[in-house]
N, C-alpha and C positions, 0 to 999 in steps of 0.2 A: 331555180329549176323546178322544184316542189311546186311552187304556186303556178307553172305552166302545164304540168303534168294533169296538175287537178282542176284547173279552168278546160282543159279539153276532153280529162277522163269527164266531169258533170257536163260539158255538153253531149258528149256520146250517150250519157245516163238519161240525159233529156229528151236526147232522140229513141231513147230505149233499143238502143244500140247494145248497148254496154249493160246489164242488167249486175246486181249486186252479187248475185252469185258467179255470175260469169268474174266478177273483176274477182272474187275469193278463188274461183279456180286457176285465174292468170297467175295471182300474189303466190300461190301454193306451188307449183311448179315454178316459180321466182324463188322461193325462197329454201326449197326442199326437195328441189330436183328432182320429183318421179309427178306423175299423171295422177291427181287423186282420184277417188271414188267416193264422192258422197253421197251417195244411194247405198251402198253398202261397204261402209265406213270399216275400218278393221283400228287404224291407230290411233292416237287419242287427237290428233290434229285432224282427221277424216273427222272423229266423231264430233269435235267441237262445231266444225263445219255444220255436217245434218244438224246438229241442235238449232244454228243457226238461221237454216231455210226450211227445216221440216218440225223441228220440236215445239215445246212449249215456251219460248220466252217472253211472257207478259211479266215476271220478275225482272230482266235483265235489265231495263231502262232503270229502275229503284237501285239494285245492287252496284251498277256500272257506275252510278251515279254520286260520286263523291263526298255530296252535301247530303243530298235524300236518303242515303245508303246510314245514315246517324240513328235516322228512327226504325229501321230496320234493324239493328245491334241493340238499340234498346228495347224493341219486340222480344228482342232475342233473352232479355234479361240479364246484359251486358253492357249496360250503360258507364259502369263503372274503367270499363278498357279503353273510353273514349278518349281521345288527345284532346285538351279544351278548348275551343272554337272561340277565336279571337274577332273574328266578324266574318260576311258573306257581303256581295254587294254582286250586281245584276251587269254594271258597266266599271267600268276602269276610273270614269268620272267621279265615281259615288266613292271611291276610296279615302277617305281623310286621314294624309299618310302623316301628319303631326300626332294622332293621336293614337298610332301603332304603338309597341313596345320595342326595345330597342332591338329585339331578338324576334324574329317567328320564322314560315313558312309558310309559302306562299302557293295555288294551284288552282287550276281551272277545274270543274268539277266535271265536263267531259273530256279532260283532256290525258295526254300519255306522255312523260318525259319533260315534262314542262312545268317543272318544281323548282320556285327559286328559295333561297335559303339568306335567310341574313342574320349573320350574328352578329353585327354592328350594323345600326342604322344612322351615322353619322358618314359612313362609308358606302353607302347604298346609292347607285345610279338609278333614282327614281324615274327620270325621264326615259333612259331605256327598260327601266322593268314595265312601265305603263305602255312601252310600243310593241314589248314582249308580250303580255298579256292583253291587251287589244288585237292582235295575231291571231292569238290561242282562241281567243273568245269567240272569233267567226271562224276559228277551222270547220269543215266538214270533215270529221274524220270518217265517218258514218260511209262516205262516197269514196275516198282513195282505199279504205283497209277492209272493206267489203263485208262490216258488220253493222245492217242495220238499226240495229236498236238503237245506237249512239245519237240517229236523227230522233228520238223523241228525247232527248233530254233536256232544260231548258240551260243552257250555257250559265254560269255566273262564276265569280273567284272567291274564293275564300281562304281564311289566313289559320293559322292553326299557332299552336305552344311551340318551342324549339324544342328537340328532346337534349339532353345532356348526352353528350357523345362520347365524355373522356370516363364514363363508365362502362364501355364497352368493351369486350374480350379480342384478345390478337392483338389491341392496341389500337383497333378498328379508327380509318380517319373518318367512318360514317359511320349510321347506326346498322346494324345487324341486320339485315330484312331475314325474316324468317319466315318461307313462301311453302306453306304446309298446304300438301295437295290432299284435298280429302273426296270420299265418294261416299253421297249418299249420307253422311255423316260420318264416314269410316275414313280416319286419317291412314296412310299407308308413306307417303313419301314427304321429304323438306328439303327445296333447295336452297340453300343459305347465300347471300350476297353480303361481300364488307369490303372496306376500302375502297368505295364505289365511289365514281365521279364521272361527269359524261362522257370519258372515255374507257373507261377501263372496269372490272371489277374484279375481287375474287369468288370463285364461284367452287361449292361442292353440292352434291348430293346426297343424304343419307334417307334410308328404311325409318318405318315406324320404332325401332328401336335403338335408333342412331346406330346404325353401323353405315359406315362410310362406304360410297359407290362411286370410286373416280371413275371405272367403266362406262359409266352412262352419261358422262358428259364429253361435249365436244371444245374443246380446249381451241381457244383463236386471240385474238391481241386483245380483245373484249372481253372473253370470259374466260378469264387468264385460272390455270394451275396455281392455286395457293402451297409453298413454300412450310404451314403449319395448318391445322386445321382448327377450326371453329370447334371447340369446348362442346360438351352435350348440356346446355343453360341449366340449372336446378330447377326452373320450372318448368321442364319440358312437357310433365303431363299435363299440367296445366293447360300448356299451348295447345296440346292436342285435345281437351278436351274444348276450350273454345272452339277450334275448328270445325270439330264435329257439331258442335250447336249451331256454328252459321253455316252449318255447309248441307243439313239435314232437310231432304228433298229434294235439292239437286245431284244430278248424274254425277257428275266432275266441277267441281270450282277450286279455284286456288284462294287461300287465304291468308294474306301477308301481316303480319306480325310481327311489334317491337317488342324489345325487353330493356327496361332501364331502370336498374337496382330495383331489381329482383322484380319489376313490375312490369303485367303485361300491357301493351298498349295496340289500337288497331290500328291497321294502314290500308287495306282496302280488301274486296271483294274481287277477281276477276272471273269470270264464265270464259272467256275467251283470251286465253293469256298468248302473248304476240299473238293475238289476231285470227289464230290457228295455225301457223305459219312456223311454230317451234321448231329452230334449224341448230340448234344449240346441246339439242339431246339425241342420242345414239337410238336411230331406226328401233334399234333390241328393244332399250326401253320405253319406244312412244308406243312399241306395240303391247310391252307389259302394263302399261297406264290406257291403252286403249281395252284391256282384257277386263280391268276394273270399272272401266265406264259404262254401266249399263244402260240401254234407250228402249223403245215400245220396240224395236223392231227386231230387241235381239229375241 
């Protein structure tokens, strides 16, 4: 159903029917149920928007970009947070899956949710991970999720280190993502995911000081009511002071981060977290994270 969706939304786009921002205004009322207003933006899903069709983003193809986004952390003077880069390869072909390690991770470097994991490679369906990421590889996401910059980036997969998971707090069956929203370089909010798997995850929110915010999340089978909450890590200034380092310049970026004994490690950069389309967070607070985001226009 996807791949028909988006073989008719790119011919509408062709005919310039359907223009990029026109499909961000459809996803946005899809996804968040009011009319936005991207000319003068109030919540932080409006404002992502404007950045998107009126801002500055000659960054965002670099940052978006999974593989390129590396030299950018090392700009940063963060080279040391890097999870160690197992290989990159441009086509599916080029991977020579004998001389993997028995463990990594796997991912398209414009891609979203299309992370495979193996911690045994004796047990590994290579033939369907190669029809998996041959998929991935010609997605347009750029065309169905109405964020252009995704079209300048050049597709390839690359494999990363496994992180150790059974170091991780609650008993977590995944690694902790730790999704520090900062503005401008000023950390203010972390929304934590654990026990993640493509169904389900636990989900909270805490302040620059970790105090916890169930208020401001919207509870659904997906971003399920955690039962205990996520520990405040020992290195949580830490965390935030990385954030603030990759996050200094821009408006709003989210910046996701591991921690595996006692060590930080990075997981990516987003400018446009779900797409602008955040339905998962209480109105109150998109518009408290939209008060934070400052743009030329305010």
């Amino acid at each position: 159903m996807k791949g028909i969706i988006l073989f008719f939304v790119s011919i509408l786009v062709r005919l310039k029917i359907l223009t990029p921002i026109r499909v961000a205004k459809l996803k946005y009322i899809y996804k968040c149920h009011r009319i936005p207003n991207f000319k003068h933006p109030v919540d932080i899903n409006e404002k992502i928007n404007w950045m998107k069709f009126y801002g500055d983003t000659s960054k965002w193809p670099l940052l978006a970009d999974k593989y390129r986004v590396r030299d950018y952390v090392k700009e940063c003077g963060l080279e040391d947070i890097l999870i160690p880069l197992i290989g990159k390869w441009d086509s599916v072909e080029e991977i020579e899956w004998d001389k993997l390690p028995n463990q990594f991770v796997m991912k398209c470097n414009n891609g979203s949710g299309d992370v495979v994991i193996c911690k045994d490679k004796s047990k590994l369906d290579i033939e369907n991970v190669k029809k998996h990421f041959n998929k991935q590889i010609h997605e347009k996401l750029s065309v169905l999720s109405g964020e252009p910059h995704y079209s300048q980036i050049k597709p390839c997969i690359i494999a990363e280190e496994l992180l150790d998971v059974s170091t991780q707090p609650c008993n977590s069956s995944s690694m902790v993502d730790y999704k520090l929203w900062a503005f401008d370089g000023e950390v203010k909010f972390i929304r934590c995911y654990w026990n993640r798997n493509n169904y389900y995850a636990n989900v909270a929110v805490f302040d620059e000081n970790w105090e916890s915010h169930p208020e401001w999340n919207v509870w659904t089978s997906h971003y399920m009511k955690p039962k205990e909450l996520i520990p405040c890590p020992s290195c949580f200034d830490k965390l935030k002071e990385v954030a603030s380092r990759l996050s200094k310049g821009l408006p709003a970026a989210r910046i996701d981060l591991y921690v595996c004994k006692d060590k930080i490690y990075f997981g990516e950069i987003t400018m446009t977290s779900s797409g602008g389309y955040m339905n998962s967070l209480t109105q109150e607070f998109l518009n408290i994270m939209g008060q934070y985001t400052k743009l030329p226009i305010d």
